[in-house]
BALOBA-1460 file (C-alpha; in Angstrom, 3 decimals):
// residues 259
<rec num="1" residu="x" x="-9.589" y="2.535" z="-17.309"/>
<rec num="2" residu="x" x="-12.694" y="2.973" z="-14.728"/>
<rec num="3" residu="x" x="-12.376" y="5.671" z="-12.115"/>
<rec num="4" residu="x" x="-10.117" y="3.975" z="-9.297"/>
<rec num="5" residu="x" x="-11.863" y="6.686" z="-7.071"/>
<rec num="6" residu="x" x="-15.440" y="4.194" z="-8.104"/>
<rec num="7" residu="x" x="-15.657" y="2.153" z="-4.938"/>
<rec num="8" residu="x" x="-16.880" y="-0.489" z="-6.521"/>
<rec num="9" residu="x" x="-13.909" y="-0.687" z="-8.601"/>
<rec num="10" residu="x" x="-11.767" y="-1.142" z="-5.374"/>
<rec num="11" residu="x" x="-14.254" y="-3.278" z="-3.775"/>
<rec num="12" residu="x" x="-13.615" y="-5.434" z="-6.835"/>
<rec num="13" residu="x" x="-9.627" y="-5.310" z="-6.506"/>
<rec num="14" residu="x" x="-9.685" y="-6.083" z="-3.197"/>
<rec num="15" residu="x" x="-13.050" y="-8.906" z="-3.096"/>
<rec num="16" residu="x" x="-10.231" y="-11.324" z="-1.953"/>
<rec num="17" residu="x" x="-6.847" y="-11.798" z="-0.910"/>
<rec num="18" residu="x" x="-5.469" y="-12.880" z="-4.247"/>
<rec num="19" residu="x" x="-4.627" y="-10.207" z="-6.495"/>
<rec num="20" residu="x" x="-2.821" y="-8.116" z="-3.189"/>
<rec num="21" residu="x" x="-0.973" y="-12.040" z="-2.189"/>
<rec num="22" residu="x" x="0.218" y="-11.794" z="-6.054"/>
<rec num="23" residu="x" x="1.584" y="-8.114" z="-5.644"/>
<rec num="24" residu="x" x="2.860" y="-8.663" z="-2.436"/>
<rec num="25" residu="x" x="4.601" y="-12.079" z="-3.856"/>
<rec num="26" residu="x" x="6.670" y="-10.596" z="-6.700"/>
<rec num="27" residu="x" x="8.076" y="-7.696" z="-3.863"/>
<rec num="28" residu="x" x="9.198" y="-10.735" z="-1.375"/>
<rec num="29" residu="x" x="10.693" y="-12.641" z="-4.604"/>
<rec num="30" residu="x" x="12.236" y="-10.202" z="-6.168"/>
<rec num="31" residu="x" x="13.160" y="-7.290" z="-4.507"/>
<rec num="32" residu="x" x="16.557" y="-5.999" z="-4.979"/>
<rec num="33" residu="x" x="16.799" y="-4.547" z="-1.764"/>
<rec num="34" residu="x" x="16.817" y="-7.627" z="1.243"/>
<rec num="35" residu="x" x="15.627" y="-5.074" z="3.911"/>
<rec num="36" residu="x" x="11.551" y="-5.254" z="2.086"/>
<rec num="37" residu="x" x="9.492" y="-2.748" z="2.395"/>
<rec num="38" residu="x" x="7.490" y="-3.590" z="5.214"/>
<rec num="39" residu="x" x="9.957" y="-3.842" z="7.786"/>
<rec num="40" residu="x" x="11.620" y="-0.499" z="6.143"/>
<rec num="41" residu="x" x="8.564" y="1.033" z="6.804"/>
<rec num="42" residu="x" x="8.193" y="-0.472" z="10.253"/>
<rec num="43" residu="x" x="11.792" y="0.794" z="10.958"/>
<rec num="44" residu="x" x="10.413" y="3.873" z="11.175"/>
<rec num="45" residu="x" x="7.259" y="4.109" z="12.728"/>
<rec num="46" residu="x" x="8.135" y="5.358" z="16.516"/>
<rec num="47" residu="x" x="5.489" y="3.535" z="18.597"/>
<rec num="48" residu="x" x="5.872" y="4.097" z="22.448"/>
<rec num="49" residu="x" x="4.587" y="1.583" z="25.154"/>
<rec num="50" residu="x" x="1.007" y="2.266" z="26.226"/>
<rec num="51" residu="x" x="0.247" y="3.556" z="22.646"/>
<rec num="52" residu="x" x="-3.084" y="3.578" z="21.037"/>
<rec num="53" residu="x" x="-2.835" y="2.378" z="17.434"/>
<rec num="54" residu="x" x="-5.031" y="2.566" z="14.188"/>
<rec num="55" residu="x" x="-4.193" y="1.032" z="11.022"/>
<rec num="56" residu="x" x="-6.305" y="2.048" z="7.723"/>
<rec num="57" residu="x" x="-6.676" y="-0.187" z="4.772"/>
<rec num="58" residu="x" x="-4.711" y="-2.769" z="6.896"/>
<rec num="59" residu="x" x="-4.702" y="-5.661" z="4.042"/>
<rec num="60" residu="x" x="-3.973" y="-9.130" z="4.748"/>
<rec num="61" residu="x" x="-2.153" y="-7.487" z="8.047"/>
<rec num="62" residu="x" x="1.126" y="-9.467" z="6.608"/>
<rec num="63" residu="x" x="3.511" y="-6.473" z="7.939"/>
<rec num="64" residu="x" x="2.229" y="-7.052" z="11.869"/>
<rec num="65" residu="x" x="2.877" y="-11.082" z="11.274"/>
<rec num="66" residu="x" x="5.887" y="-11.521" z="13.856"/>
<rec num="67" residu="x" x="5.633" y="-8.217" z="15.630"/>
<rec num="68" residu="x" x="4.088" y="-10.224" z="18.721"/>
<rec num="69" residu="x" x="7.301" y="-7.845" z="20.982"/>
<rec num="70" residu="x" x="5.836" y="-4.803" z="19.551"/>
<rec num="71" residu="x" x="2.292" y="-6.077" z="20.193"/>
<rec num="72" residu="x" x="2.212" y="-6.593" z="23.516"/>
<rec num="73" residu="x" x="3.554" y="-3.020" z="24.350"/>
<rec num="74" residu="x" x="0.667" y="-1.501" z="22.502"/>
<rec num="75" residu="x" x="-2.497" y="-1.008" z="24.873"/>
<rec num="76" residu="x" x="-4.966" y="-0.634" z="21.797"/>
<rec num="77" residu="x" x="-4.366" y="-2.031" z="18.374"/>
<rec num="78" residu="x" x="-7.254" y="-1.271" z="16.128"/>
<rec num="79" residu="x" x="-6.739" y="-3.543" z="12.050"/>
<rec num="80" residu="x" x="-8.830" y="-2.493" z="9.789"/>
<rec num="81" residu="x" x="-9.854" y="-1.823" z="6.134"/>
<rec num="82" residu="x" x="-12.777" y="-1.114" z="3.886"/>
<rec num="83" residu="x" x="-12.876" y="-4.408" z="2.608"/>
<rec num="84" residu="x" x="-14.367" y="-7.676" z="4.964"/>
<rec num="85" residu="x" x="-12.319" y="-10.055" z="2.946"/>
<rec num="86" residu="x" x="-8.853" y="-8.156" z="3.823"/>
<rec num="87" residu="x" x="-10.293" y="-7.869" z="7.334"/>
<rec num="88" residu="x" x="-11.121" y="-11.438" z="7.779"/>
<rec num="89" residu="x" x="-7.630" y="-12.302" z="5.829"/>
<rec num="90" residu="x" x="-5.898" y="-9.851" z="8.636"/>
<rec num="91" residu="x" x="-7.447" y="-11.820" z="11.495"/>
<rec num="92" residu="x" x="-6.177" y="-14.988" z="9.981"/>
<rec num="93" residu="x" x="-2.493" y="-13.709" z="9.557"/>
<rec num="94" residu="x" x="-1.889" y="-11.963" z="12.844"/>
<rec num="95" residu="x" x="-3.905" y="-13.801" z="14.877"/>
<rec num="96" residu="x" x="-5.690" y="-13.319" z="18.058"/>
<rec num="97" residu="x" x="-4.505" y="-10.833" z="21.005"/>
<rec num="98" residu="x" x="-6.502" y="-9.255" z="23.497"/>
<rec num="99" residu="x" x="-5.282" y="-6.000" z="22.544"/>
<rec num="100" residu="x" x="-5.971" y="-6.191" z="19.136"/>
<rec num="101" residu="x" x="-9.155" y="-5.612" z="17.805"/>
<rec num="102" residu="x" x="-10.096" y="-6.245" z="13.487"/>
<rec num="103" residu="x" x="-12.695" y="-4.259" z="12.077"/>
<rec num="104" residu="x" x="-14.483" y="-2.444" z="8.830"/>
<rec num="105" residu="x" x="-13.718" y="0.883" z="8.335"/>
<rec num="106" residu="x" x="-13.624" y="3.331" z="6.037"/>
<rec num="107" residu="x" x="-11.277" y="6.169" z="6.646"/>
<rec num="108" residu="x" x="-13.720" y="9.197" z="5.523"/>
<rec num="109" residu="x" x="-16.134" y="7.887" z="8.936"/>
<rec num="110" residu="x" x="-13.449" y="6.611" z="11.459"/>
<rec num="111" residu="x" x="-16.406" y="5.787" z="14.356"/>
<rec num="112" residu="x" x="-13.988" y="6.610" z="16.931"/>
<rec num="113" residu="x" x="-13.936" y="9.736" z="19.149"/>
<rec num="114" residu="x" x="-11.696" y="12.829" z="18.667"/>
<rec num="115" residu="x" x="-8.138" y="12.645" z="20.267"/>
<rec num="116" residu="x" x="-7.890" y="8.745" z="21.054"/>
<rec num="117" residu="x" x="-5.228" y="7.560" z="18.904"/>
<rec num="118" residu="x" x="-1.483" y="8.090" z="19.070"/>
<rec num="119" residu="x" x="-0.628" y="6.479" z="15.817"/>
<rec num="120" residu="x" x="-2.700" y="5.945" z="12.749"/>
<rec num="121" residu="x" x="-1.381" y="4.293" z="9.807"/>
<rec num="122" residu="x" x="-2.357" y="4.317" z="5.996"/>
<rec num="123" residu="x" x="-0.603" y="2.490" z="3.881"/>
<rec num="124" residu="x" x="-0.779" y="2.238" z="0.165"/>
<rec num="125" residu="x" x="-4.570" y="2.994" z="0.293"/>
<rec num="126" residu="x" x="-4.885" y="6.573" z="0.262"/>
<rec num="127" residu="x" x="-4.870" y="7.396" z="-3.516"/>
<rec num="128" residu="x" x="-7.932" y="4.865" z="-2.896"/>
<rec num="129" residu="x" x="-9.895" y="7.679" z="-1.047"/>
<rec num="130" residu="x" x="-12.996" y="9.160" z="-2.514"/>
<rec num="131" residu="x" x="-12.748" y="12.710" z="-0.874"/>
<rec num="132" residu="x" x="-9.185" y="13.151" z="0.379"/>
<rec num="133" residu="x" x="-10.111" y="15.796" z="2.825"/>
<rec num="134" residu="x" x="-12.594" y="14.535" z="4.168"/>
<rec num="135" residu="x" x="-10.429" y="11.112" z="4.860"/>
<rec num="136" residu="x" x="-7.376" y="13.725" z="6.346"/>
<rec num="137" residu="x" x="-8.982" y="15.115" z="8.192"/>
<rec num="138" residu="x" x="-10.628" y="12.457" z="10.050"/>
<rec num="139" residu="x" x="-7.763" y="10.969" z="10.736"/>
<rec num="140" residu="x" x="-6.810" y="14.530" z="12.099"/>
<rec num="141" residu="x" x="-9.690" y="14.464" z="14.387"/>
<rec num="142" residu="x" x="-9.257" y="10.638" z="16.373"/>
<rec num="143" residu="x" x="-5.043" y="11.587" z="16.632"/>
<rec num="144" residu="x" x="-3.838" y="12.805" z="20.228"/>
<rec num="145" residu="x" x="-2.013" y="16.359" z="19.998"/>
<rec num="146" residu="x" x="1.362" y="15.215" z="18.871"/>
<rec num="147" residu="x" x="0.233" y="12.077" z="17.565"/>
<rec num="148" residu="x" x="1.751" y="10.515" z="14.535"/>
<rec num="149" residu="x" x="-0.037" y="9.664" z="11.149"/>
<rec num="150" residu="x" x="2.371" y="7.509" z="9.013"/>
<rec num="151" residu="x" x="1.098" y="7.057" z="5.170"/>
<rec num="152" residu="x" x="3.255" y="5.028" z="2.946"/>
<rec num="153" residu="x" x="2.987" y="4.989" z="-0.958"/>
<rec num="154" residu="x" x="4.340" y="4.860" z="-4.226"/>
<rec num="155" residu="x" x="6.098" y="7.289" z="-6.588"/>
<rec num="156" residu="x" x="5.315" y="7.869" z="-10.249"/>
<rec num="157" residu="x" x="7.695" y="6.688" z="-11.832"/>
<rec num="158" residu="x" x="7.796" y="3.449" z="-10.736"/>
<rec num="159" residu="x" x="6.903" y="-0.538" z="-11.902"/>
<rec num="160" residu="x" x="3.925" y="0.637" z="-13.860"/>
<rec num="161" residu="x" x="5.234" y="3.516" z="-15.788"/>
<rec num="162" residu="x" x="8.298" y="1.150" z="-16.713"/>
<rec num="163" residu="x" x="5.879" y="-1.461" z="-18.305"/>
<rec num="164" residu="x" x="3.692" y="1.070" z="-19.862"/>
<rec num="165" residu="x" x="6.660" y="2.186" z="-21.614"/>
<rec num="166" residu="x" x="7.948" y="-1.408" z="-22.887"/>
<rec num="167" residu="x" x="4.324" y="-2.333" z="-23.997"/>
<rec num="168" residu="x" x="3.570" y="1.024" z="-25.965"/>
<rec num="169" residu="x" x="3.214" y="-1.204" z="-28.806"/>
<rec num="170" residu="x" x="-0.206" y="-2.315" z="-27.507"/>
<rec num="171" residu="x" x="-0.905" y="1.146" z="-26.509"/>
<rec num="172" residu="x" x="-0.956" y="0.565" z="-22.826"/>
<rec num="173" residu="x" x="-1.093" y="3.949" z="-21.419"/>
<rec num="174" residu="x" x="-0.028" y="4.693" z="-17.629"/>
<rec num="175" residu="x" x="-2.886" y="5.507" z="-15.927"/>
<rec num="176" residu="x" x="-2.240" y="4.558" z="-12.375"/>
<rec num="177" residu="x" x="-3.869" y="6.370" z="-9.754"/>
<rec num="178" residu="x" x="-1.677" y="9.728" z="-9.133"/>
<rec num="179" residu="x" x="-4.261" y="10.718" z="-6.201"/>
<rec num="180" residu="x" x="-1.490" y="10.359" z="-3.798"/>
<rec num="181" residu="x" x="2.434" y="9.637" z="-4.629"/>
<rec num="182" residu="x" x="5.406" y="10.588" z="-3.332"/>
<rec num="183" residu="x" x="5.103" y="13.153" z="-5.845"/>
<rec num="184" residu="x" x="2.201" y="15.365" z="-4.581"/>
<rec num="185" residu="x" x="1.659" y="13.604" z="-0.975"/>
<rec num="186" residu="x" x="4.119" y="16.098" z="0.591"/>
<rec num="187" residu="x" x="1.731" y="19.316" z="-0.690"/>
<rec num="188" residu="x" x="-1.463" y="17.101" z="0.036"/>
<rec num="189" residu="x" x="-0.590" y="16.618" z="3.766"/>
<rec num="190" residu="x" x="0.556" y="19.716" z="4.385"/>
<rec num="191" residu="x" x="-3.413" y="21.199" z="4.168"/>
<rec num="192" residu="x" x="-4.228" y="18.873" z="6.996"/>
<rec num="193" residu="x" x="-0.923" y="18.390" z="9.519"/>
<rec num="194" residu="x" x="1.746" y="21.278" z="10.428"/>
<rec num="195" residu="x" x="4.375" y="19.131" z="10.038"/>
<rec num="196" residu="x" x="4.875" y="16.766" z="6.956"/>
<rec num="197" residu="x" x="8.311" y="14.717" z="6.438"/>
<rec num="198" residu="x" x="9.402" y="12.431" z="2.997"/>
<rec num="199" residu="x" x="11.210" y="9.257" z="3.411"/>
<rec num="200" residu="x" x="12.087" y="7.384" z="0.292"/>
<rec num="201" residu="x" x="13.090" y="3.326" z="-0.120"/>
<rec num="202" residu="x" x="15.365" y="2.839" z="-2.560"/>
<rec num="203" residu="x" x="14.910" y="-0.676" z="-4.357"/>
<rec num="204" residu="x" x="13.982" y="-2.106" z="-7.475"/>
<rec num="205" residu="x" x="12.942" y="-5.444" z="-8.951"/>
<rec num="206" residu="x" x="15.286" y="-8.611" z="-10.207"/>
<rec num="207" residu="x" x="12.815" y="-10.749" z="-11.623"/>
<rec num="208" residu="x" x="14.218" y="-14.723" z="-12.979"/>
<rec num="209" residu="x" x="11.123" y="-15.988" z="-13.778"/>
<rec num="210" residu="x" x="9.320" y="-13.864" z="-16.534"/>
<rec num="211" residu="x" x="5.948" y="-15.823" z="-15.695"/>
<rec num="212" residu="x" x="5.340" y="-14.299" z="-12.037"/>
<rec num="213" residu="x" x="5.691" y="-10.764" z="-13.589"/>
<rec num="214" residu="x" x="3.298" y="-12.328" z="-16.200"/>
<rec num="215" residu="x" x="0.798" y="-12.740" z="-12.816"/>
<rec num="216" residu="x" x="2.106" y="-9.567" z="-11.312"/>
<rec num="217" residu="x" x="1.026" y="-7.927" z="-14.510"/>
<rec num="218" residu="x" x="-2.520" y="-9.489" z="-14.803"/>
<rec num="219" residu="x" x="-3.343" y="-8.788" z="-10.718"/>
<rec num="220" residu="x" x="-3.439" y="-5.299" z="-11.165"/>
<rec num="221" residu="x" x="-6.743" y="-6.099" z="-13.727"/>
<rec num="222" residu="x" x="-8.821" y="-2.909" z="-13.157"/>
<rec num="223" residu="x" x="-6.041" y="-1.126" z="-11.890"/>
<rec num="224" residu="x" x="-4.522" y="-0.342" z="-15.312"/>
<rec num="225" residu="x" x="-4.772" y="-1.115" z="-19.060"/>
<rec num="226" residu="x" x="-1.905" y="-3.974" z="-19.057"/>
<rec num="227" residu="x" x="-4.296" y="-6.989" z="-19.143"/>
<rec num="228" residu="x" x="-5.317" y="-6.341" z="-22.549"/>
<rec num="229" residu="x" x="-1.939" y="-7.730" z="-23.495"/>
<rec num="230" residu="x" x="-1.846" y="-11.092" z="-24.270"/>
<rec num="231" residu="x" x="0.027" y="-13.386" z="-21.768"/>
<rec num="232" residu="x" x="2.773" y="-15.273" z="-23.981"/>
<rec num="233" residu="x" x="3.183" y="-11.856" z="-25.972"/>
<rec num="234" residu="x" x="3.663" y="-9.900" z="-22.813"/>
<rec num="235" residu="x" x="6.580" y="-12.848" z="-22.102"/>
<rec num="236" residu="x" x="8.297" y="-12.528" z="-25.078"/>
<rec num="237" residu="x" x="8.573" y="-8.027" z="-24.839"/>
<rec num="238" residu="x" x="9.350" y="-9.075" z="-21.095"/>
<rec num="239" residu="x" x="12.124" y="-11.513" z="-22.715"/>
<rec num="240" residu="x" x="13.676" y="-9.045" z="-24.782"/>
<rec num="241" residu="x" x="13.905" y="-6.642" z="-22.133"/>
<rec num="242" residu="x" x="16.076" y="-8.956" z="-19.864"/>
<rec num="243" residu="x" x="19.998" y="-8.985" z="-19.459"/>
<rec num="244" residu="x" x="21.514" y="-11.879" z="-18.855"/>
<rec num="245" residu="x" x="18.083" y="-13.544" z="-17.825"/>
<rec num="246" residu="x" x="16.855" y="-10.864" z="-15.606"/>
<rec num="247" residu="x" x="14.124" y="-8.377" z="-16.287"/>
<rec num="248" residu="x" x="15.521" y="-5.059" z="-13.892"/>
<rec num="249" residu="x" x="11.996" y="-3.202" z="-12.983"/>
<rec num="250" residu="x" x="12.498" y="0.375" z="-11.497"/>
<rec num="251" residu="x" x="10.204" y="0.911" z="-7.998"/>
<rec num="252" residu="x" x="9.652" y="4.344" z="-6.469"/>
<rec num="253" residu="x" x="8.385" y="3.801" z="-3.267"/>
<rec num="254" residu="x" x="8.426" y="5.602" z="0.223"/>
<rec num="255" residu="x" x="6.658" y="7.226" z="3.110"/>
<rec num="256" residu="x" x="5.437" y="10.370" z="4.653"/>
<rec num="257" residu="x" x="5.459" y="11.134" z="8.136"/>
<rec num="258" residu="x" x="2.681" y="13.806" z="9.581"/>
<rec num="259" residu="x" x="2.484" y="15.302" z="13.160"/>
């Protein structure tokens, strides 16, 4: 597999929506646990009225679509990602506010002063990141004293190791990005931020149809070594994994939570 850490390689993931729509898709379908992910995640952000916001590597914005309550409170919202397609994507999902304001940015040069933001979000983008501590600890520098910096991600043993495991006949090997997981995210943060706290989502996949896992599967392109797996042959080890017509996929997801 190519470097993940090779921008272009993520530039090429995340050219368009598609591929992240896809992922997103199966978790919405699927998902054994009805709370999703998004709003878990938004359970437990702790955004106060007045509060200056960034979000990093914002994607297609999807998780602030019908927050317009929480919003409105905010006095700055600021959407953003490294990518002008996710951007532009954002813009079209959440829409227009005054206080809300979509842009390009890449986390290792926030262009924002020191001490301006209260909360600053990264989710599922930081094992992304180039030069982690240079990315830290710029988001170190543009939080207020006391400010929040909440960085969701996954675990690994999750989705991909499962698959790896069932397709070892192919000699699919899981090489995922381990730059940041709920493994090592806990040590990683702890360089930056004095305080550092682990929140875990407990879920896991129920998938019916075996061709959207098919399309899960082939989204991650780049991302892993599963596309070299033929599509009706990936069905049919997907088929024999099922019970009773369902394919159970393990997910190991969660958050952390630095002051």
């Amino acid at each position: 597999m190519s470097n993940i850490n090779d921008t272009s390689v993520v530039k090429q993931q995340y050219a368009t929506a598609n591929n992240l729509s896809k992922r997103i898709s199966i978790h919405d379908k699927y998902s054994t646990n009805k709370l999703g992910f998004g709003n878990w995640i938004f359970s437990n952000y702790r955004i106060a009225k007045g509060a200056r916001v960034l979000e990093l590597g914002c994607g297609t914005g999807d998780m602030w679509k019908n927050r317009e309550s929480l919003i409105c409170e905010c006095f700055r919202i600021v959407l953003s990602d490294f990518s002008e397609a996710m951007v532009a994507a954002a813009k079209d999902n959440v829409g227009s506010y005054d206080n809300i304001e979509y842009k390009v940015i890449d986390i290792q040069e926030i262009p924002y002063e020191e001490a301006v933001f209260d909360v600053v979000i990264a989710n599922m983008m930081l094992y992304h990141v180039p030069d982690m501590d240079k990315a830290l600890a710029e988001v170190r520098r543009v939080l207020k004293n006391g400010g929040r910096f909440y960085c969701a991600t996954y675990g690994e043993h999750g989705i991909i190791e499962y698959l790896s495991e069932i397709l070892s006949a192919y000699d699919v090997k899981d090489n995922v990005n381990k730059n940041f997981t709920l493994q090592n995210g806990y040590d990683i943060l702890r360089k930056t931020f004095s305080k550092v706290e682990k929140k875990e989502y407990i879920d896991s996949l129920a998938v019916t149809d075996l061709d959207d896992m098919v399309d899960y599967i082939y989204s991650l392109s780049g991302m892993t070594s599963l596309n070299r797996v033929p599509a009706q042959e990936m069905k049919d080890i997907l088929m024999k994994n099922t019970t009773d017509g369902v394919l159970n996929v393990p997910k190991e997801y969660g958050m952390f939570i630095a002051v």
